[in-house]
C-alpha positions as CSV (number, residue, x, y, z in Angstrom):
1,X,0.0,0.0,0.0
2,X,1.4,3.6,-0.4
3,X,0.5,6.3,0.7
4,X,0.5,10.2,-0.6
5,X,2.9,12.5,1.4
6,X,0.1,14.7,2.0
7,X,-1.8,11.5,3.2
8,X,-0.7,10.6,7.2
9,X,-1.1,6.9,8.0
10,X,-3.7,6.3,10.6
11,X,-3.4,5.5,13.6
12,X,-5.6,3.1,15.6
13,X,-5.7,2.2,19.4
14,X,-6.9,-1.0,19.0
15,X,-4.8,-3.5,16.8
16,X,-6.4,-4.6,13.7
17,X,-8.7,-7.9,13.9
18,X,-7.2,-11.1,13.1
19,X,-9.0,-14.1,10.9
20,X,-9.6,-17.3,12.5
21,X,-10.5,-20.1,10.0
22,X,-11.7,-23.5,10.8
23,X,-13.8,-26.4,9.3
24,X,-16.8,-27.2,10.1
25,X,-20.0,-30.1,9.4
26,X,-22.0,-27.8,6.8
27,X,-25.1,-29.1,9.2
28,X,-23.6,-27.6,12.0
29,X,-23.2,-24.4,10.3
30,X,-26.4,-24.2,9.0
31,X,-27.8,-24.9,12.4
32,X,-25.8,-22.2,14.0
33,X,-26.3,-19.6,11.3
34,X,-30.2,-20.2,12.0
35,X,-29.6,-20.0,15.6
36,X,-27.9,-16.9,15.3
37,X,-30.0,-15.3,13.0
38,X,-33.2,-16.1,15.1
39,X,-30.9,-14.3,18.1
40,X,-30.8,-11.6,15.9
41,X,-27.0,-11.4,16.8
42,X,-24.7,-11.6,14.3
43,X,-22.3,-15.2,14.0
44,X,-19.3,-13.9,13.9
45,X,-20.6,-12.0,17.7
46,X,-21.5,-15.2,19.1
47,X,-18.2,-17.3,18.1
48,X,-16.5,-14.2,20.2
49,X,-18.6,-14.7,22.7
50,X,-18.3,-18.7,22.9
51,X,-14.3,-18.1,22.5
52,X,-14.1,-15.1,25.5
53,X,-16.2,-17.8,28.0
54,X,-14.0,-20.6,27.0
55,X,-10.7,-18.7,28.3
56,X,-12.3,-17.6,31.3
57,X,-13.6,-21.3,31.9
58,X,-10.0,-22.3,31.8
59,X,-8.8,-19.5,33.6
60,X,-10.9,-20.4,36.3
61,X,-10.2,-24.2,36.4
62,X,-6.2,-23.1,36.6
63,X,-7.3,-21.1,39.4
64,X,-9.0,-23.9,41.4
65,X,-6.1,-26.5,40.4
66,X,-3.5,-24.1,41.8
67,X,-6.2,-23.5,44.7
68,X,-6.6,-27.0,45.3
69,X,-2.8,-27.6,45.2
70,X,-1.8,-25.1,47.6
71,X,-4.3,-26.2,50.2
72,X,-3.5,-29.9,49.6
73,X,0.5,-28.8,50.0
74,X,-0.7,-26.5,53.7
75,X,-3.0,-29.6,54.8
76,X,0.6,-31.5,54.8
77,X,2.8,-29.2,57.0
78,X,-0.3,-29.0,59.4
79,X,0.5,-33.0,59.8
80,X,4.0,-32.0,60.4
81,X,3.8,-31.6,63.9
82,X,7.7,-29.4,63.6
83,X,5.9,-26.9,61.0
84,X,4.1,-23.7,62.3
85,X,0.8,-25.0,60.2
86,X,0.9,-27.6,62.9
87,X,0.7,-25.3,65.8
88,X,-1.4,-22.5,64.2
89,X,-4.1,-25.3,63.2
90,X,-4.1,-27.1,66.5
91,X,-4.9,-23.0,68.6
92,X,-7.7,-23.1,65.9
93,X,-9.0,-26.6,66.9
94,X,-8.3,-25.2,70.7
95,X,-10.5,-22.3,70.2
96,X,-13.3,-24.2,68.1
97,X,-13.2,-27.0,71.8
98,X,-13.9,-23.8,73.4
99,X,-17.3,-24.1,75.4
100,X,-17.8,-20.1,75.0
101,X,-16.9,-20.3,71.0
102,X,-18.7,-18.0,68.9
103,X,-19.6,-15.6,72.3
104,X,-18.1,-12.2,72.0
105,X,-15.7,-12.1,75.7
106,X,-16.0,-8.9,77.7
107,X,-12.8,-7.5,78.3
């Protein structure tokens, strides 16, 4: 492309869309095309939209795995009866024994 000298290129914020081709069942298509069309949204909207949910579905399942991990890895040091998990979780259990648990204590 070239461009005048009196012409300035433009200059965008957002970066230009990119393609993204795949194959699909010509039934399938057809299906979602009427399912689209009958949303009144356009296709290309709803593959976004399916895409966008997708990556925060899998953000969110890393999330819980690391979750999941950490508090499998704390549930072992507070078995380690040399670890300060060990000691921190037994006060808890102490206080939880407690016959006045759960009462605010007057000072």
């Amino acid at each position: 492309m070239q461009l005048r000298t009196n012409q300035m290129a433009r200059a965008s914020q957002h970066p230009k869309d990119s393609s993204f081709n795949l194959r699909i069942d010509p039934a399938l298509k057809a299906a979602f095309t009427a399912a689209t069309e009958a949303e009144d949204k356009p296709a290309a909207q709803v593959v976004r939209d399916l895409m966008r949910a997708y990556v925060k579905q899998r953000a969110r399942r890393a999330f819980a795995a690391e979750a999941r991990r950490q508090s499998l890895e704390a549930a072992e040091r507070a078995r380690d009866p040399d670890s300060d998990e060990y000691a921190v979780t037994r006060e808890i259990e102490a206080e939880f024994d407690r016959d006045d648990f759960g009462e605010e204590r007057k000072p």
